[in-house]
Biotite code that builds the C-alpha atoms (Angstrom):
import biotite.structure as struc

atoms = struc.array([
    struc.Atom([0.000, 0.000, 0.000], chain_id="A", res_id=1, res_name="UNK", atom_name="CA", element="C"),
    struc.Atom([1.772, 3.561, -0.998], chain_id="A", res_id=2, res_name="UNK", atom_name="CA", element="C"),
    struc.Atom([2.037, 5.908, 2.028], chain_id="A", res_id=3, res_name="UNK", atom_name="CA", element="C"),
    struc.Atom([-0.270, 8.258, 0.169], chain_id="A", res_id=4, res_name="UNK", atom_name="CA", element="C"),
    struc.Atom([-3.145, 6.449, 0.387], chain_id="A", res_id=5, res_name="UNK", atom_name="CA", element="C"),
    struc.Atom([-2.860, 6.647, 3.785], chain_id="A", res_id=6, res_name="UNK", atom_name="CA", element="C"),
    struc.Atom([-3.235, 10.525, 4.150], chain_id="A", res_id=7, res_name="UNK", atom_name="CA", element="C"),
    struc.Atom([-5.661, 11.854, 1.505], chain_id="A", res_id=8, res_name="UNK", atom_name="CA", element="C"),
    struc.Atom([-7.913, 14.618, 0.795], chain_id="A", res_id=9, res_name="UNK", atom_name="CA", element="C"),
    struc.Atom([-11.030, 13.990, -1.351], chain_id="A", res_id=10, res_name="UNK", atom_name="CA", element="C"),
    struc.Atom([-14.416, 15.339, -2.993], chain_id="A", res_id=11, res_name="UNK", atom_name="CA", element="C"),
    struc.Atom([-15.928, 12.288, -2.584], chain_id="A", res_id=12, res_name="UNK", atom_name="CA", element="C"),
    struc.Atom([-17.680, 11.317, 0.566], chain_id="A", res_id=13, res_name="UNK", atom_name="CA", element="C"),
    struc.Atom([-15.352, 9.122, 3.257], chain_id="A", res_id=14, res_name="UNK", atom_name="CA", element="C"),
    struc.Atom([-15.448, 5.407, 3.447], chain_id="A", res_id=15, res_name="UNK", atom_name="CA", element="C"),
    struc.Atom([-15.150, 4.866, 7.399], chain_id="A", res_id=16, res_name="UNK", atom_name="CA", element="C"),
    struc.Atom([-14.327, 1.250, 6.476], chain_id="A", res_id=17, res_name="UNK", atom_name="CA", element="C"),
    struc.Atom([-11.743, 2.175, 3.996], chain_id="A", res_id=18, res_name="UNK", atom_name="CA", element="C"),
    struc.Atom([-9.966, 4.060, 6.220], chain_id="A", res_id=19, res_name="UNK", atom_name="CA", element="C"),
    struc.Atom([-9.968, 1.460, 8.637], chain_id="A", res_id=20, res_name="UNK", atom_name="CA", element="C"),
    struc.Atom([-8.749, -0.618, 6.590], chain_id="A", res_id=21, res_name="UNK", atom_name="CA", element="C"),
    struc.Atom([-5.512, 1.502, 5.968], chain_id="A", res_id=22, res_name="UNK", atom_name="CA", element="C"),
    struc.Atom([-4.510, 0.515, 9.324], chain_id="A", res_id=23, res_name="UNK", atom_name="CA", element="C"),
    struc.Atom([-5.539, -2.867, 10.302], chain_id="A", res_id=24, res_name="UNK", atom_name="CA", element="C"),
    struc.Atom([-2.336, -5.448, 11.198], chain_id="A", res_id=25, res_name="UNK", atom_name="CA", element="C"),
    struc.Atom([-2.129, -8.509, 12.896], chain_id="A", res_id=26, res_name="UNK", atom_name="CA", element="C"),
    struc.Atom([-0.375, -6.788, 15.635], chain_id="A", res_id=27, res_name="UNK", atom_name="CA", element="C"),
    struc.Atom([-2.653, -4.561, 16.793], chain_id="A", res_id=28, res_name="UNK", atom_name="CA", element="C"),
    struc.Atom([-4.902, -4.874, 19.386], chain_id="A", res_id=29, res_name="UNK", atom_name="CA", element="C"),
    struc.Atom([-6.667, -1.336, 18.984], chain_id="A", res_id=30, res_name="UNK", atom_name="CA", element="C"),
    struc.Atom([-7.747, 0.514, 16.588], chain_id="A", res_id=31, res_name="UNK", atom_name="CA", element="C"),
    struc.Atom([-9.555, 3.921, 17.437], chain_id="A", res_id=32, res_name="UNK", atom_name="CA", element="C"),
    struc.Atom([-11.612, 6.332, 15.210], chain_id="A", res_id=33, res_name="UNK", atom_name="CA", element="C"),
    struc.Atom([-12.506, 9.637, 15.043], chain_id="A", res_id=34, res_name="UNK", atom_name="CA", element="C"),
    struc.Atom([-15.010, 10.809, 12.778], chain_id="A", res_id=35, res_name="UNK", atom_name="CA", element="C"),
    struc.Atom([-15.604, 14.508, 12.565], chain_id="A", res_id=36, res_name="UNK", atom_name="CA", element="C"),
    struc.Atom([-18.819, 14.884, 11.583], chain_id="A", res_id=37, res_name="UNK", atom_name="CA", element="C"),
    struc.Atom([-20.861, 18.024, 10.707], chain_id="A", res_id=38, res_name="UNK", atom_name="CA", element="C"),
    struc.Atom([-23.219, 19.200, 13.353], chain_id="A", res_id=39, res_name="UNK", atom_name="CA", element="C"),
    struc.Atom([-26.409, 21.362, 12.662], chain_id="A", res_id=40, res_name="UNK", atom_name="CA", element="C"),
    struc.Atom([-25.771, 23.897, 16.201], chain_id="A", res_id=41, res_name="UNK", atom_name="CA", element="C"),
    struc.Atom([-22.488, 25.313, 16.674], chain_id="A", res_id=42, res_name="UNK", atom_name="CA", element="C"),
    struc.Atom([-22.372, 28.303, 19.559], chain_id="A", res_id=43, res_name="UNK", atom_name="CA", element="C"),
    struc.Atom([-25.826, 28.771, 19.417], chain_id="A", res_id=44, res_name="UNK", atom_name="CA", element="C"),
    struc.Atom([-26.411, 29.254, 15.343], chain_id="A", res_id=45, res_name="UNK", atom_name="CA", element="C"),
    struc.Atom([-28.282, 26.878, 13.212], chain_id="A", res_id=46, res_name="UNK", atom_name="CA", element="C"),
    struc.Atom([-26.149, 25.143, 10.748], chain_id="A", res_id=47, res_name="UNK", atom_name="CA", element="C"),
    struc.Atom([-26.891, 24.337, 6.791], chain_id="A", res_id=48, res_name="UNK", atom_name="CA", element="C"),
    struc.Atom([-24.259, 22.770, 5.911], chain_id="A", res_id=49, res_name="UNK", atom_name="CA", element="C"),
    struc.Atom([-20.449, 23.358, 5.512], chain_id="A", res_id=50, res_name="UNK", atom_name="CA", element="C"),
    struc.Atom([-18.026, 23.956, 2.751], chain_id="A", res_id=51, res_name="UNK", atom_name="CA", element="C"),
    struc.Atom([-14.465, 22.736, 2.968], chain_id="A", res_id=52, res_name="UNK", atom_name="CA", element="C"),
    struc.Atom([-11.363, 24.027, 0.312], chain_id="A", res_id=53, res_name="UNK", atom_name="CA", element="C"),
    struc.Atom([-8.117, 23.099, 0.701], chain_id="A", res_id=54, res_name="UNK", atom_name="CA", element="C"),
    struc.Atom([-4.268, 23.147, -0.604], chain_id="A", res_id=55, res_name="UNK", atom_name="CA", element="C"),
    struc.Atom([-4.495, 19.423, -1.512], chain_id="A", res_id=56, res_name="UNK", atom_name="CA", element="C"),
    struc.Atom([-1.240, 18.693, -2.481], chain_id="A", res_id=57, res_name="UNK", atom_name="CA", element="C"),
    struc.Atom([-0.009, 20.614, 0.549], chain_id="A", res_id=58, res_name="UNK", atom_name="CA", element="C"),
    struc.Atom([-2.990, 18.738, 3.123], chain_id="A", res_id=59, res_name="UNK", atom_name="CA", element="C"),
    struc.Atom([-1.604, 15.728, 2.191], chain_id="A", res_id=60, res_name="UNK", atom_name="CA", element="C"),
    struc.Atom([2.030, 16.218, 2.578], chain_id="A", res_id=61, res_name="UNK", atom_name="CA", element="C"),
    struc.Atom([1.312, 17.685, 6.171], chain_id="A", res_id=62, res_name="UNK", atom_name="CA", element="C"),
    struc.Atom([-0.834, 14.578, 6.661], chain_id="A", res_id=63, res_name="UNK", atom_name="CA", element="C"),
    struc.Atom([1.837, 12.741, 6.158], chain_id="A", res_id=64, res_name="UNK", atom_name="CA", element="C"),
    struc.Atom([4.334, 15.043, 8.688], chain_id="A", res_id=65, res_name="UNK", atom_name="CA", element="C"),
    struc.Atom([1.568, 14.539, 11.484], chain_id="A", res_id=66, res_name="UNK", atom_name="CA", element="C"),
    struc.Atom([2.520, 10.596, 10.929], chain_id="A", res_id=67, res_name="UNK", atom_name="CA", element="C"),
    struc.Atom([5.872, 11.151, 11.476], chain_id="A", res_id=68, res_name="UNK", atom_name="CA", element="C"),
    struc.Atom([5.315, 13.092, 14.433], chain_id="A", res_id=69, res_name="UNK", atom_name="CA", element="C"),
    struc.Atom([2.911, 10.442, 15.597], chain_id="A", res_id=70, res_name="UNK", atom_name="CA", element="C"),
    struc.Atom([5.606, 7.489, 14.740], chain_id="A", res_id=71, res_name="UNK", atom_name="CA", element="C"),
    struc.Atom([8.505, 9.598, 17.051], chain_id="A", res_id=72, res_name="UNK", atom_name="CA", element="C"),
    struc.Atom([5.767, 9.671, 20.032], chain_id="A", res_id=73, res_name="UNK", atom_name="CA", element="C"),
    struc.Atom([3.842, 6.243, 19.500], chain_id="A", res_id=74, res_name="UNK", atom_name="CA", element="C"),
    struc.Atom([6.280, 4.120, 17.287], chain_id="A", res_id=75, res_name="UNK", atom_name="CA", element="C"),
    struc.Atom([3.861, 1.190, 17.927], chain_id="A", res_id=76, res_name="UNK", atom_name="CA", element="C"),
    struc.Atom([0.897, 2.933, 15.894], chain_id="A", res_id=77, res_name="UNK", atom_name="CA", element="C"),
    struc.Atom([-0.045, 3.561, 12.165], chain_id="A", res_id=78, res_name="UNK", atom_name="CA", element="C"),
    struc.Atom([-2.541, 6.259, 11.285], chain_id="A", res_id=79, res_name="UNK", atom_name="CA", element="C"),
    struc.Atom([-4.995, 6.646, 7.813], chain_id="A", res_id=80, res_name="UNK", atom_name="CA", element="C"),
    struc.Atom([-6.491, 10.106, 7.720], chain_id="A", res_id=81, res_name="UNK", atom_name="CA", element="C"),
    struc.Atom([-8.855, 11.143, 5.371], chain_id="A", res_id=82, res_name="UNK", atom_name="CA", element="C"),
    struc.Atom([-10.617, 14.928, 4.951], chain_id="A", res_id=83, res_name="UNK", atom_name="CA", element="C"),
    struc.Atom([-13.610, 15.446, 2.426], chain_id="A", res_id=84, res_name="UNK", atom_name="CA", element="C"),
    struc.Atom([-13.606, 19.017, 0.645], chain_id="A", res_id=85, res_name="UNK", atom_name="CA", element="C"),
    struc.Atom([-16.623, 20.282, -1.053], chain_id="A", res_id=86, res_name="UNK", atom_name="CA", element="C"),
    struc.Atom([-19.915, 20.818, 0.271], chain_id="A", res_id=87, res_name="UNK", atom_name="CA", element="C"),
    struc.Atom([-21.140, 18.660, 3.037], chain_id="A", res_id=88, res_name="UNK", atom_name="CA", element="C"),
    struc.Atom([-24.739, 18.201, 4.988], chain_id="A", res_id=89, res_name="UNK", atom_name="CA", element="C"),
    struc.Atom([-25.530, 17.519, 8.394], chain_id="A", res_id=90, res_name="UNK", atom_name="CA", element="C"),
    struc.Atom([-24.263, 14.570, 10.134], chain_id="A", res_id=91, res_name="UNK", atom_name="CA", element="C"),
    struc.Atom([-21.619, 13.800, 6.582], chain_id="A", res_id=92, res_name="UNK", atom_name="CA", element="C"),
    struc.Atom([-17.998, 12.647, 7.812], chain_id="A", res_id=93, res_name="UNK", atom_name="CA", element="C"),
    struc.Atom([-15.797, 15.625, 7.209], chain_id="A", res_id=94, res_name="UNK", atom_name="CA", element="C"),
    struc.Atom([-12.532, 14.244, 8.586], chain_id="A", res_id=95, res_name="UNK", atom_name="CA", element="C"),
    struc.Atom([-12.224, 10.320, 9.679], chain_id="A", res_id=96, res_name="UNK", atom_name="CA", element="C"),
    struc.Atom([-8.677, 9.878, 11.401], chain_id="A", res_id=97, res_name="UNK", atom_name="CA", element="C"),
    struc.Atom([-8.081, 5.695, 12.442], chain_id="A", res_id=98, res_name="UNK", atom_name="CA", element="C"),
    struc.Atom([-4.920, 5.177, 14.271], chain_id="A", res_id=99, res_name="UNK", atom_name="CA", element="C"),
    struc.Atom([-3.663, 0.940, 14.981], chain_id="A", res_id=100, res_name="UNK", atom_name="CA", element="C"),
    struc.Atom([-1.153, -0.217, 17.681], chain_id="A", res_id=101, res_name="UNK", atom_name="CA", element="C"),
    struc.Atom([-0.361, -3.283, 19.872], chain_id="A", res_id=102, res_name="UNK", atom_name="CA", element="C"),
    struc.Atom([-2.183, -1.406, 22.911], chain_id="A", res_id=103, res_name="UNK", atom_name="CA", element="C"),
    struc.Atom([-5.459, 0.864, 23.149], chain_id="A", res_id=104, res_name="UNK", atom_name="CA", element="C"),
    struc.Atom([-3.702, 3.817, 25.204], chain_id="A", res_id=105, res_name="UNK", atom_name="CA", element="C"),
    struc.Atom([-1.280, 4.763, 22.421], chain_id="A", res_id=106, res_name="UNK", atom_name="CA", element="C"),
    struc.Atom([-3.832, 4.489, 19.643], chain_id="A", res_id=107, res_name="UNK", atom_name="CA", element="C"),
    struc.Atom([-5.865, 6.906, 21.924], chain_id="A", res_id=108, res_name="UNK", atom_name="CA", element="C"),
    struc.Atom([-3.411, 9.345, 22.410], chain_id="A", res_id=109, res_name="UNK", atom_name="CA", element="C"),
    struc.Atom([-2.447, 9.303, 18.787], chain_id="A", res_id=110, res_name="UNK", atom_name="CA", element="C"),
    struc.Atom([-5.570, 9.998, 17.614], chain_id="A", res_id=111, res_name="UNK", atom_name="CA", element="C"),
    struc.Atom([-6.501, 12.896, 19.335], chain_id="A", res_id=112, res_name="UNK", atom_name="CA", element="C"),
    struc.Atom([-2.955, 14.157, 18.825], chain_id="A", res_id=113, res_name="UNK", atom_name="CA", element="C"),
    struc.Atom([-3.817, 14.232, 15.214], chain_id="A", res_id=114, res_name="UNK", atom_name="CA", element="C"),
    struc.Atom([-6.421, 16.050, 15.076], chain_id="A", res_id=115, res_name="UNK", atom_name="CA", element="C"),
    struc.Atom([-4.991, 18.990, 17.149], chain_id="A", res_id=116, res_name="UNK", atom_name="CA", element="C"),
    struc.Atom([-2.269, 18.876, 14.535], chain_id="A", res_id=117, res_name="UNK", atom_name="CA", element="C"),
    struc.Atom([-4.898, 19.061, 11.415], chain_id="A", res_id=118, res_name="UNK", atom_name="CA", element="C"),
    struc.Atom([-6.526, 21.835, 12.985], chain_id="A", res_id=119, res_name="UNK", atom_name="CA", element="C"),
    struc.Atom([-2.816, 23.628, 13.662], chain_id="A", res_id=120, res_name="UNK", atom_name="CA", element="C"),
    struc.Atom([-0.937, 22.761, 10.549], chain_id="A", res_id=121, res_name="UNK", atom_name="CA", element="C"),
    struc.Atom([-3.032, 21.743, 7.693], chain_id="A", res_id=122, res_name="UNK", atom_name="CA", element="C"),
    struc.Atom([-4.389, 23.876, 4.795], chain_id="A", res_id=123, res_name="UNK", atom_name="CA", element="C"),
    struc.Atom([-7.884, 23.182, 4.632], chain_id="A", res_id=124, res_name="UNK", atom_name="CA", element="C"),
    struc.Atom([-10.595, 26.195, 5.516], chain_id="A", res_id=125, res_name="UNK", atom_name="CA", element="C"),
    struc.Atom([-13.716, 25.393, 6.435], chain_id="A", res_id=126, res_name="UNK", atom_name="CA", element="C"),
    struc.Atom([-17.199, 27.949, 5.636], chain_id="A", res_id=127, res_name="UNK", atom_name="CA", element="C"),
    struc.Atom([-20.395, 27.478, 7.883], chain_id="A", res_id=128, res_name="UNK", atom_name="CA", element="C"),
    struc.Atom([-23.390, 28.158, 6.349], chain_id="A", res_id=129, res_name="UNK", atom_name="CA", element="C"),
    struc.Atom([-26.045, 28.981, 8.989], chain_id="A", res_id=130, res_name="UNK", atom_name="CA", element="C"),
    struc.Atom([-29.685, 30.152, 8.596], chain_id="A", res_id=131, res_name="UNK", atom_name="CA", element="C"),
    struc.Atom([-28.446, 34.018, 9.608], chain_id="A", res_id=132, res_name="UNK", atom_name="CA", element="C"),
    struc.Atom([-25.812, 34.059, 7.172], chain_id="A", res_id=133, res_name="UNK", atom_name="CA", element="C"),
    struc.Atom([-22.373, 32.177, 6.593], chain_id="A", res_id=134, res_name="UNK", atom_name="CA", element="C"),
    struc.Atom([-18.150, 32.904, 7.129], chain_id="A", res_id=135, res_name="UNK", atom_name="CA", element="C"),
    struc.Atom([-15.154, 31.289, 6.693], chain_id="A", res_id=136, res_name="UNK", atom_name="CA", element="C"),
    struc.Atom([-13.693, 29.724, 10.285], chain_id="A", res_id=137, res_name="UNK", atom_name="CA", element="C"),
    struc.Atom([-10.310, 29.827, 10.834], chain_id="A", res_id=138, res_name="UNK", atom_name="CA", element="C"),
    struc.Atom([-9.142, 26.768, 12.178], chain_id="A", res_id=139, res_name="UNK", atom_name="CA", element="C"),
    struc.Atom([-5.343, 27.221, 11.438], chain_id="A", res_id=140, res_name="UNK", atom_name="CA", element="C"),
    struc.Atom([-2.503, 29.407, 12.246], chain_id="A", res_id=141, res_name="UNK", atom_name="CA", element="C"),
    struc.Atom([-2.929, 33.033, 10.828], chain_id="A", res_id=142, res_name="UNK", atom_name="CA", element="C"),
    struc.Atom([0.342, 32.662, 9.123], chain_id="A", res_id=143, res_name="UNK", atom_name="CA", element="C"),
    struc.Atom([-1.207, 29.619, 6.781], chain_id="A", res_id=144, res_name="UNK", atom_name="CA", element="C"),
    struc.Atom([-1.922, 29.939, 3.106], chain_id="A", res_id=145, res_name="UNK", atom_name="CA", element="C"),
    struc.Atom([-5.291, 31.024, 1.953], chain_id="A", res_id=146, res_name="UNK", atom_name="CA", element="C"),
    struc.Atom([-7.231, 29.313, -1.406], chain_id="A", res_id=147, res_name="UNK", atom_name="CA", element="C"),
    struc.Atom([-5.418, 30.805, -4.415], chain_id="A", res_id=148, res_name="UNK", atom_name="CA", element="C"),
    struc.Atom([-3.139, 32.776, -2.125], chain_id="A", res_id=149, res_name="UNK", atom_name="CA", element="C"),
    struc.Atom([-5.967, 35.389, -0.456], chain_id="A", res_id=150, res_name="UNK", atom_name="CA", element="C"),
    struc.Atom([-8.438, 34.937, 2.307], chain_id="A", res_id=151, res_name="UNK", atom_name="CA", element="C"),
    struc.Atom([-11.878, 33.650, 0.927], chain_id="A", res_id=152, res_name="UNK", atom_name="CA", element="C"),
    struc.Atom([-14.737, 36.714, 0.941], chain_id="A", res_id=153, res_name="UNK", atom_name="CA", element="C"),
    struc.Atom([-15.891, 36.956, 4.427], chain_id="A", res_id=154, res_name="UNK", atom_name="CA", element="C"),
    struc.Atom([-12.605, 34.725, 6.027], chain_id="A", res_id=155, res_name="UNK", atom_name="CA", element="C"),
    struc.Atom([-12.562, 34.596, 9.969], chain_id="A", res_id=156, res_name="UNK", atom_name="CA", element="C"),
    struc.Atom([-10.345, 33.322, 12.388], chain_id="A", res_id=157, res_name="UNK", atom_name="CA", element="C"),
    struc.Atom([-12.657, 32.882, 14.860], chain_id="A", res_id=158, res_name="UNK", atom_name="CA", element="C"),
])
């Protein structure tokens, strides 16, 4: 299996299974999930539905650094992540991280590692659509790249 399959960003909607998959070994006793799903109240505002964009090429290759990071900390584990762009509903699987290893307490700890990282490090932006209105949430550090190298109309970091 290439190493890029592991860490992907797609338009299509997320196989949970697939991803699973990615990290299933006969050594592992564990194997935790996390599926970030998209939720219809956020702070009090009624979400539509939610619009992802990222840098692919970029998402994936810092993906892939949040492995390495993970495989310095938990060298036991293996991690598949996998981020949907586009336009997603309520309840769709945005991100779906699945992390393996001999013992559940690293697997745990890996995966919620990762998705502190994504949120840090990793060029995707995110727009809510509520039934007031709709902005662009800044989920990563100010200094990260914008879509085609400007904020989206209406961009928050909030």
């Amino acid at each position: 299996m290439s190493e890029n399959k592991r860490f992907e960003v797609t338009d299509h909607p997320i196989s949970i299974e697939d991803v699973i998959q990615k990290v299933k070994r006969r050594e592992c006793g564990a194997i935790t999930t996390f599926i970030g799903t998209v939720r219809e109240f956020t702070h009090g505002k009624r979400t539509l539905r939610l619009e992802y964009q990222a840098y692919k090429d970029m998402a994936e290759k810092m993906l892939a650094q949040i492995d390495k990071e993970v495989q310095e900390k938990w060298p036991d584990t293996r991690s598949a992540i996998t981020h949907q762009t586009g336009t997603l509903e309520i309840s769709d699987a945005a991100v779906v991280i699945a992390v393996s290893s001999p013992h559940r307490k690293s697997a745990y700890e890996a995966n919620e590692y990762i998705i502190e990282r994504i949120k840090e490090i990793v060029p995707i932006w995110k727009k809510e659509h509520w039934d007031d209105g709709s902005a662009w949430i800044g989920d990563q550090l100010e200094n990260t790249p914008y879509p085609e190298g400007k904020p989206p109309k209406g961009a928050s970091n909030d």
